[in-house]
C-alpha atoms as one frame of an Amber mdcrd trajectory, in Angstrom:
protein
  47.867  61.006  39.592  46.784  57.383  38.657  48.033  56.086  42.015  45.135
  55.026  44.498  46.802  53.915  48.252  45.998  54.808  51.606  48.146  57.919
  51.861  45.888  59.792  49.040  42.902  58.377  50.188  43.559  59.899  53.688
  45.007  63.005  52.336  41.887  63.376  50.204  39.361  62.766  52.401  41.530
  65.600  55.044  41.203  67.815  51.835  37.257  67.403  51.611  36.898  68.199
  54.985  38.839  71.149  55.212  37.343  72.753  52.127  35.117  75.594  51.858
  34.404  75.608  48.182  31.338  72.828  46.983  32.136  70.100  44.939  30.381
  70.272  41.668  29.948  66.958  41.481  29.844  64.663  44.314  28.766  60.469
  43.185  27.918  58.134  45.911  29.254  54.839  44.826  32.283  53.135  43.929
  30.304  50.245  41.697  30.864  50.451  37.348  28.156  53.273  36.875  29.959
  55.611  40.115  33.368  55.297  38.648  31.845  56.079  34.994  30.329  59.172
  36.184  33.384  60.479  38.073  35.339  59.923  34.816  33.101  61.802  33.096
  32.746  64.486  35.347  36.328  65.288  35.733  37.251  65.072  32.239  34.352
  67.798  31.031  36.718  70.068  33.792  34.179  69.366  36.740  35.416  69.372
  40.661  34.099  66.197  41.288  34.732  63.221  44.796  33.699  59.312  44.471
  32.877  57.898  48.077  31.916  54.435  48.179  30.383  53.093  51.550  33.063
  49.844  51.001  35.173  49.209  48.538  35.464  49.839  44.386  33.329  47.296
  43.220  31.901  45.876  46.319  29.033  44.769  44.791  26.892  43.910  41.403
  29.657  45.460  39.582  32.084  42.642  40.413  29.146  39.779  39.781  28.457
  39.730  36.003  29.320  37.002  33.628  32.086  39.461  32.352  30.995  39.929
  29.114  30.613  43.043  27.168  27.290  42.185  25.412  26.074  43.208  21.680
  22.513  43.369  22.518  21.198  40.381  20.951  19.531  39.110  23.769  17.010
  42.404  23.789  17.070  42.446  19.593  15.378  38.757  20.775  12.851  40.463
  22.811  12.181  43.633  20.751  14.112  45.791  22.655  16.004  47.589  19.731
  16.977  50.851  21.394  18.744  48.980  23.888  20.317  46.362  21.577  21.424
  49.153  19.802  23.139  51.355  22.323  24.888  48.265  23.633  26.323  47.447
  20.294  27.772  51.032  19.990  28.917  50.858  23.597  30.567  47.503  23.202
  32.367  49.149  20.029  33.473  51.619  21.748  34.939  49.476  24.844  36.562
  47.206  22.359  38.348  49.784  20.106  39.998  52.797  22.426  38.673  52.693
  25.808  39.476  49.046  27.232  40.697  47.068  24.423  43.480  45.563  26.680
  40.794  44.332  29.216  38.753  42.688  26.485  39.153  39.943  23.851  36.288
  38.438  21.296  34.986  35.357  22.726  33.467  32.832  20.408  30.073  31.782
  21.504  29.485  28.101  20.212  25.643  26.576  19.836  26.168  23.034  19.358
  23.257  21.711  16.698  21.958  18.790  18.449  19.697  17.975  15.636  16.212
  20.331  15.779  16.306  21.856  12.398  13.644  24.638  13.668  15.684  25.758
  16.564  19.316  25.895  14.845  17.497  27.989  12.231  16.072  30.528  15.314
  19.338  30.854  16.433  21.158  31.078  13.045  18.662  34.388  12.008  19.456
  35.758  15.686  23.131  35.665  15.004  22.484  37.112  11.868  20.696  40.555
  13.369  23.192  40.480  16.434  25.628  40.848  13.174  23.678  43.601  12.197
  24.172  45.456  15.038  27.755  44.907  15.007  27.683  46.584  11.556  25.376
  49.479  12.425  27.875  50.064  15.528  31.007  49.977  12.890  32.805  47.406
  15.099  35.028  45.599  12.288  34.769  42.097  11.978  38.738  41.865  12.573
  37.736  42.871  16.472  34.750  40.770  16.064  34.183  37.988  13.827  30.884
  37.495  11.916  28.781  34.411  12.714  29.763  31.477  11.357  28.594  27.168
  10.620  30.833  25.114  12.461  31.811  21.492  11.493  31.048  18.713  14.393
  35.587  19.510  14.383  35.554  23.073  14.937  32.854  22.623  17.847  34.845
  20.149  19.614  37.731  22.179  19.459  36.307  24.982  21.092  33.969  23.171
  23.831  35.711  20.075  23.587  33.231  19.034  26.502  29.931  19.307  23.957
  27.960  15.818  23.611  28.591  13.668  20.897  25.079  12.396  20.473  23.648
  13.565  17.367  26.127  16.396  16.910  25.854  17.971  13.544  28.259  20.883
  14.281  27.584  24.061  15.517  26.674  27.791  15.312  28.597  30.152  16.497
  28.944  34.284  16.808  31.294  36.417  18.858  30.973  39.168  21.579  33.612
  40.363  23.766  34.718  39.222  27.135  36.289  41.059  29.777  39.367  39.469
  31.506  37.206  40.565  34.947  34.630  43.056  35.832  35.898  44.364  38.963
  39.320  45.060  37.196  37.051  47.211  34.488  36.342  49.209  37.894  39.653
  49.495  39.235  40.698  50.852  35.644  38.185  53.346  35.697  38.159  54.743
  39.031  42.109  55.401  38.011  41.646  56.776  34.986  39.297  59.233  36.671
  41.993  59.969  39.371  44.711  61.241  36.599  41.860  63.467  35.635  41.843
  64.799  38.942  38.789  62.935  40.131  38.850  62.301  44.369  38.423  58.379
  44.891  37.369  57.661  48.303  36.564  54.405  49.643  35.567  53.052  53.080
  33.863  56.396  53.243  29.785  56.191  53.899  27.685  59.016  52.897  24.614
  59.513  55.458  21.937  62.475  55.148  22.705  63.040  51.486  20.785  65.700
  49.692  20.852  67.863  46.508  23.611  69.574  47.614  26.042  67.429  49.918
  25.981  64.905  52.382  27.562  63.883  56.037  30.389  61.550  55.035  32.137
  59.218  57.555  35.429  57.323  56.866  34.327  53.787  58.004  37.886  53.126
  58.931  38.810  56.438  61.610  35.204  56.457  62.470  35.402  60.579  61.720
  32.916  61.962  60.267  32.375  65.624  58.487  29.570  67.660  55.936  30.761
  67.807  52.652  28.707  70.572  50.110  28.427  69.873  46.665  26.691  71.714
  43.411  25.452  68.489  42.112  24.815  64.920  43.880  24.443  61.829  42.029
  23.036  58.611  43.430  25.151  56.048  41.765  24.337  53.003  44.732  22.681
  50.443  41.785  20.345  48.250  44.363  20.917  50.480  47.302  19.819  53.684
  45.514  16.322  53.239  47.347  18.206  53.921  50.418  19.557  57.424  49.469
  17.004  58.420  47.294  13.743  57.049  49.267  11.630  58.111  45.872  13.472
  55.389  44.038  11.680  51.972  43.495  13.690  48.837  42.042  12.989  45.311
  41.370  15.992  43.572  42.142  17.042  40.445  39.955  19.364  38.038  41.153
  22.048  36.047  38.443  23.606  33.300  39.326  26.751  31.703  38.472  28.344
  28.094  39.402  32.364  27.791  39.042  33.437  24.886  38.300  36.903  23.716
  36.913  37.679  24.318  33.646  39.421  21.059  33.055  35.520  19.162  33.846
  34.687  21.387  30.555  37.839  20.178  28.601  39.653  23.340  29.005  37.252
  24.977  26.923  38.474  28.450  24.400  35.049  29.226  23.675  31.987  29.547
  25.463  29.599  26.871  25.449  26.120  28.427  24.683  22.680  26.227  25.339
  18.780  28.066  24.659  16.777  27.745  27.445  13.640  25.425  26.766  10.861
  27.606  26.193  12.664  30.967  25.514  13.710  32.649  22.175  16.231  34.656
  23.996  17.774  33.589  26.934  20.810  30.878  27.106  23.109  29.366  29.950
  26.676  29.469  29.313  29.439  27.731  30.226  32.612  30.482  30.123  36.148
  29.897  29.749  37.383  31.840  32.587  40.945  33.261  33.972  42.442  31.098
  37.129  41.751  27.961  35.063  37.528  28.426  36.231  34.410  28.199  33.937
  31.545  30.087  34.848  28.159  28.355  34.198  25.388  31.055  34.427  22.746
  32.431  34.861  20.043  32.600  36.340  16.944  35.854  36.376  15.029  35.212
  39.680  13.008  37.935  42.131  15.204  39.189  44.619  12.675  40.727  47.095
  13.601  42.170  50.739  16.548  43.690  52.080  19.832  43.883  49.951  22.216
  42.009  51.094  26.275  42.606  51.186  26.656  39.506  49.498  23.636  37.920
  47.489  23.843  33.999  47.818  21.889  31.979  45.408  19.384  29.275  46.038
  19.682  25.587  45.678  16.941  25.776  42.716  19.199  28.551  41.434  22.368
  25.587  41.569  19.884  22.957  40.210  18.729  24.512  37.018  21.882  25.881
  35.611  23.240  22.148  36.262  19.858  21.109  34.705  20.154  23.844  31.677
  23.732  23.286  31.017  23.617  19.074  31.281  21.904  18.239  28.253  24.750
  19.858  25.584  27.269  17.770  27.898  28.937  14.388  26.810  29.658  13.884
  30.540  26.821  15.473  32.854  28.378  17.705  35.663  26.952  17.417  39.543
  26.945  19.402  42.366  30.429  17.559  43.233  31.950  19.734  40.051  31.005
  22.958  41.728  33.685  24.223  43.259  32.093  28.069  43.878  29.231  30.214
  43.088  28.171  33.443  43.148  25.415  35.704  42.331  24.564  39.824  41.871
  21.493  41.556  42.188  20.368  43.739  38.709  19.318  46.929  39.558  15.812
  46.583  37.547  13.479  49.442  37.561  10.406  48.759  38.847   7.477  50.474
  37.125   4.763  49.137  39.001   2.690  48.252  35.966   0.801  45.249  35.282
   3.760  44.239  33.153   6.193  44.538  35.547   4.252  44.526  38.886   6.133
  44.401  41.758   7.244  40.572  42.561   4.991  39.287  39.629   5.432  38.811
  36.018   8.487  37.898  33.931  11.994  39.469  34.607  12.602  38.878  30.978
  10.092  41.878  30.345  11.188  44.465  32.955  13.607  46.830  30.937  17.485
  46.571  31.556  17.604  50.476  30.037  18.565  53.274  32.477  16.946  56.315
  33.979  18.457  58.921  34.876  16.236  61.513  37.103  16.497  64.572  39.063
  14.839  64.757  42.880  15.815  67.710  45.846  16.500  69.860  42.430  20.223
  68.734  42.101  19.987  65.034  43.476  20.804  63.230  40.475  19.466  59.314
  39.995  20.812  56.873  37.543  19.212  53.493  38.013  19.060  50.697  35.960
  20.703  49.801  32.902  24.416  47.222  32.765  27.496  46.883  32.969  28.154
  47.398  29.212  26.443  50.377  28.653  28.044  51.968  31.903  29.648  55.114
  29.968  26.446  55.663  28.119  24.912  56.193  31.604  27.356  57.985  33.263
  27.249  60.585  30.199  23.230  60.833  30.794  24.015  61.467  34.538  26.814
  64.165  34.178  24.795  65.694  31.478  21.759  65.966  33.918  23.772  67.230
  36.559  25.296  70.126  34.674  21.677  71.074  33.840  20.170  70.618  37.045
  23.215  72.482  38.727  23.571  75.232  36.037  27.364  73.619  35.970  30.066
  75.017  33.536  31.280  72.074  31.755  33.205  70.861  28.689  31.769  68.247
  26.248  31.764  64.559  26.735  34.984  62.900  25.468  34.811  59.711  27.324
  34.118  57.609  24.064  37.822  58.273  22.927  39.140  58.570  26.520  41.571
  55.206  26.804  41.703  53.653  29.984  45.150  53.174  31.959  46.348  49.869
  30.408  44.827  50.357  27.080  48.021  51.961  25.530  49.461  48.813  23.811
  50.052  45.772  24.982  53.618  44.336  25.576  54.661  42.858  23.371  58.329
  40.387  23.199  58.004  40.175  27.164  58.738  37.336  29.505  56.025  38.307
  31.847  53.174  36.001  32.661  50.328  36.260  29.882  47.669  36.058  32.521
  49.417  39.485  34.311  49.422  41.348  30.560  46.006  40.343  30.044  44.830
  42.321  33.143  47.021  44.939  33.109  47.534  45.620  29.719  50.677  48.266
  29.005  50.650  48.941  32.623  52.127  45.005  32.892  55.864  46.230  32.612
  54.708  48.851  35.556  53.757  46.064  38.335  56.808  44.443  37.917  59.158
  47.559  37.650  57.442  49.037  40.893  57.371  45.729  42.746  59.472  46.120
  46.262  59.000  42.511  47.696  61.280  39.502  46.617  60.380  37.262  44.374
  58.120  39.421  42.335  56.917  36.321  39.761  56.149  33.958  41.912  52.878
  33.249  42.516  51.439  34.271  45.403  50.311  31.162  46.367  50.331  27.247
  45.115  50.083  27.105  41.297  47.778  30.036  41.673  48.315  32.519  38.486
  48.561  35.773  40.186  51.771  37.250  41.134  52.991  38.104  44.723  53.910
  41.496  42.205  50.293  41.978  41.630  48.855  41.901  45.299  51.666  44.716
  46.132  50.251  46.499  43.388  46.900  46.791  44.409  47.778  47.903  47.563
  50.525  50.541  46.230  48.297  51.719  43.324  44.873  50.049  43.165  43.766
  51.089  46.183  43.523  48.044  48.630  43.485  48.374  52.277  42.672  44.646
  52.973  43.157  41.400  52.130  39.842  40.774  51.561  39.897  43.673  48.709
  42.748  41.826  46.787  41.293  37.902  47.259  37.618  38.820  45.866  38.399
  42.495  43.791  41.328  43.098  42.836  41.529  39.349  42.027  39.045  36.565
  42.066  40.759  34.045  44.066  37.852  34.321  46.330  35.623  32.969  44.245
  36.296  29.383  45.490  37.092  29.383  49.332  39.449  26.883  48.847  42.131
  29.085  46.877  40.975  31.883  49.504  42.121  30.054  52.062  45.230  28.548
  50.295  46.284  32.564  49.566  45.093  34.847  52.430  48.335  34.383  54.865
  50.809  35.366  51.641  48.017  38.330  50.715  47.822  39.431  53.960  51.566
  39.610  54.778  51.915  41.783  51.860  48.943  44.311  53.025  50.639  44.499
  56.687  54.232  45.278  55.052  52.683  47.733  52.501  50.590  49.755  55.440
  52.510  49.362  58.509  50.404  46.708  59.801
C-alpha cells in the first residue's frame, strides 16, 4: 500500500500500540537516511515502523542544493573512498532507482582568462570522469566533460560576464527535481513493502529495544518493543543516543529569480579563491528560482527547527558568485534563503577539534555503530550516498539483533514514479518531472475542480498536486505541502500568495 494519509497513519500507529509482538526494526526519523533504512529493512522481509518527531523531511534532508553528487569535490581533497562510493551511488540513483526524479545537469566554469586555474579545473573534471567510468554510469545518462566556446557558455548561463571570456569548462552530475520529494518517494516505496510510516509521532526514552512513542497530534502516548532500534535523527542523534558527538555544519543557499540569471539551463559554477575544491553555484531551479550556494560554517549550540543563515553567510555567496556575473546581483535580488545543518562527525582530534579547524577536512563518510547492544547509530555521511548507509545500518542491525533477513536488493529496487515517464501527455512538464509515471495518477485521483489550475497565481504546481499530498503523500498541514511536499515556501512571498488555496484543500481532504 503506497498510499500515506491520515487514516493509515492513525490506523498504524492504533496497530503499534495494540501489538504484542516486537518490531524488528524500529528507525527514529523521517529525514533521507530514516526512510532509506525502512526501505531496506522491509524489503530484506523485516517487521519494521518509521516515526518521525515532525514531518518526512522536516529537516537537513529537505535543505541540500539537490544534487546527486559524483564525488569530485572529495577526489579534490583526497578522499577517494568517498568519491568513489558516491559515484556508484549516484549511478545507481540515476539508472533504476530514481531516474524520473533526476536529470544530468551541466555544470559550466566560465574561463575568465587564468591559464593555471582553467587547467586545475580541466584535470579535476577529468578524474570526476573517471569515477563516472569506474561506477559504469554511461555517458548517454551523463555526458563526459567537455571545452565550451564563449557561445555554448552563454547559452547555458547566459548571465556569465563578458569580460575576458574565453569560453568555458564544463562536466555533468545529476540534479534532483527536489530533495524532499526524493523523501516522500522513499518513505512510499517502503510503505508498499509493508514498512509502517508514522509521522507527528515523537519517540522519548528510546533504547536498544523500543521506545515510549507519543503522537504529537492526539497527545497519546504508548511503549512500543522492538528487536532492533536505529537512530536515524542526522543532527539530533546526540539527543537519543547521548554517546553520539557531531559537529554540525551549516550550508547556505540564497534564491533568487531565475530570470536575474538569464533563465539559466545549466549551472553556473565559480572556484572559491583559495580552494582547489570547493565552488559556489548558481542552480537552475524548478518554480522559475536559482539557488546560489553554499556556504560550510560551524554550527555550534542547540539545533534548531529551522537553521537561518547569517548575514556574512548572505554576503559571501553574493561576494563568491559576483565576479563570474556581467551584471552583479545585491541583496535586493534575494528573494529567499535557506540553510541545513550537515550532520559531521566530530572526532575530537586535532584535525577536526571541536569548533576549530577546517570543515573542509572533517569527513562527510558515515558511521554506523552499535550502543545498548541493539541501538543502532548511523551518523554522518549525505544525501547521495543515503542507500549506501541505510544498507550499513540494516546490515548492523540484523547482526546486532541476531535478525532473520533476506539480502539487500535496494540497488535495483525502483522507486514509485521511476516506471517510465509519460510520454504524448498534455499534463504540465513541471508535474511529470516530480512525479514521474505516477503523473497520470494525480490527475486521475484528483476529486476537486479544476484539477490543472494552479493552485495559486502563475505558480507551477497544481491545485491536483496539493490534494495529492494530502490523499497519498502524507500531509496533514498546510505547512507540509508549502515547504515539503512543494517548495513554495521557500520565498514567503509565494507562501503567502498560496496558503488560503493550500489550506482549503487540507480542511476539505481531513474534515477540517
Amino acid at each position: 500500500m503506497s498510499t500515506l494519509d491520515a487514516r493509515h497513519r492513525e490506523a498504524g500507529l492504533a496497530a503499534l500500540a495494540e501489538s504484542a509482538e516486537p518490531l524488528d526494526v524500529l528507525v527514529i526519523g523521517g529525514g533521507i537516511t530514516g526512510v532509506g533504512v525502512a526501505l531496506d529493512a522491509a524489503t530484506r522481509g523485516l517487521r519494521v515502523a518509521l516515526v518521525e518527531a515532525n514531518d518526512l523531511a522536516f529537516g537537513t534532508s529537505r535543505w541540500s542544493s539537490k544534487l546527486v553528487h559524483g564525488g569530485l569535490r572529495y577526489l579534490a581533497g583526497g578522499h577517494l573512498p568517498i568519491a568513489y562510493e558516491s559515484a556508484v551511488e549516484r549511478h545507481h540513483l540515476m539508472t533504476g532507482i530514481a531516474p524520473h526524479l533526476i536529470r544530468p545537469l551541466r555544470q559550466v566554469v566560465p574561463d575568465l582568462g587564468s591559464r593555471r586555474s582553467s587547467a586545475l579545473i580541466a584535470t579535476g573534471f577529468r578524474a570526476g570522469d573517471l569515477l563516472r567510468r569506474a561506477a559504469r554510469t554511461p555517458s548517454s545518462v551523463l555526458p563526459g566533460p567537455a571545452r565550451l566556446s564563449i557561445g555554448e557558455t552563454l547559452e547555458l548561463c547566459p548571465a556569465t560576464s563578458r569580460g575576458g571570456l574565453r569560453g568555458g569548462l564544463a562536466s555533468t552530475d545529476g540534479q534532483l527535481v527536489d530533495d524532499a520529494r526524493l523523501v516522500v518517494a522513499v518513505a512510499r516505496t517502503a510503505a508498499v513493502f509493508g514498512a509502517g510510516i508514522h509521522t507527528y509521532t515523537r519517540a522519548d526514552q528510546v533504547t536498544g529495544s523500543g521506545a515510549r512513542l507519543t503522537d504529537t497530534r492526539s497527545g497519546q502516548s504508548f511503549d512500543v518493543a522492538a528487536r532492533t532500534v536505529v537512530n536515524a535523527t542526522g543532527v539530533w542523534a546526540g539527543d537519543v543516543d547521548p554517546s553520539v558527538r557531531l559537529r554540525p555544519s551549516r550550508g547556505t543557499h540564497l534564491v533568487v529569480d531565475a530570470a536575474t540569471f538569464g533563465d539559466p539551463v545549466g549551472a553556473l559554477t565559480v572556484p572559491v579563491a583559495g580552494s582547489i575544491s570547493r565552488f559556489v553555484f548558481a542552480l537552475p531551479e524548478q518554480l522559475g528560482r536559482v539557488y546560489v550556494g553554499l556556504t560550510d560554517v560551524d554550527a555550534p549550540g542547540p539545533v534548531p527547527d529551522v537553521p537561518q543563515p547569517s548575514d556574512d553567510e548572505i554576503d559571501f555567496l553574493i561576494d563568491a558568485i559576483n565576479p563570474a556575473l556581467q551584471q552583479p546581483i545585491s541583496r535586493a535580488d534575494v528573494i529567499g534563503t535557506f540553510a541545513g545543518l550537515r550532520p559531521l562527525i566530530d572526532q575530537g582530534g586535532p584535525e577536526s577539534g571541536t569548533g576549530t579547524g577546517d570543515l573542509a577536512d572533517v569527513s562527510r563518510r558515515h558511521r554506523v555503530s552499535v550502543t545498548d547492544r541493539t541501538l543502532v547509530g548511523v551518523i554522518g555521511g549525505k544525501l547521495t550516498t543515503y542507500r549506501r548507509m541505510a544498507q550499513d545500518a540494516v546490515d548492523a542491525a540484523v547482526a546486532a539483533g541476531g535478525l532473520t533477513a533476506g539480502a539487500c536488493i535496494t540497488t535495483t529496487t525502483p522507486l514509485i514514479g521511476a516506471a517510465g515517464m509519460p510520454r504524448n501527455t498534455e499534463l504540465p512538464a513541471s508535474m511529470v518531472r516530480r512525479f514521474g509515471s505516477e503523473a497520470r495518477k494525480v490527475v486521475a485521483t484528483a476529486q476537486l475542480d479544476r484539477p490543472l489550475e494552479p493552485i495559486a497565481g502563475q505558480l507551477d504546481v497544481t491545485r491536483a498536486e496539493v490534494e495529492f499530498a494530502v490523499s497519498h503523500e502524507g500531509a496533514l498541514t498546510a505547512d507540509d505541502i508549502l515547504h515539503r511536499r512543494t517548495r513554495i515556501g521557500l520565498v514567503d512571498a509565494d507562501a503567502d500568495l498560496a496558503r488560503d488555496a493550500v489550506q482549503e484543500i487540507v480542511d476539505k481532504k481531513l474534515g477540517g
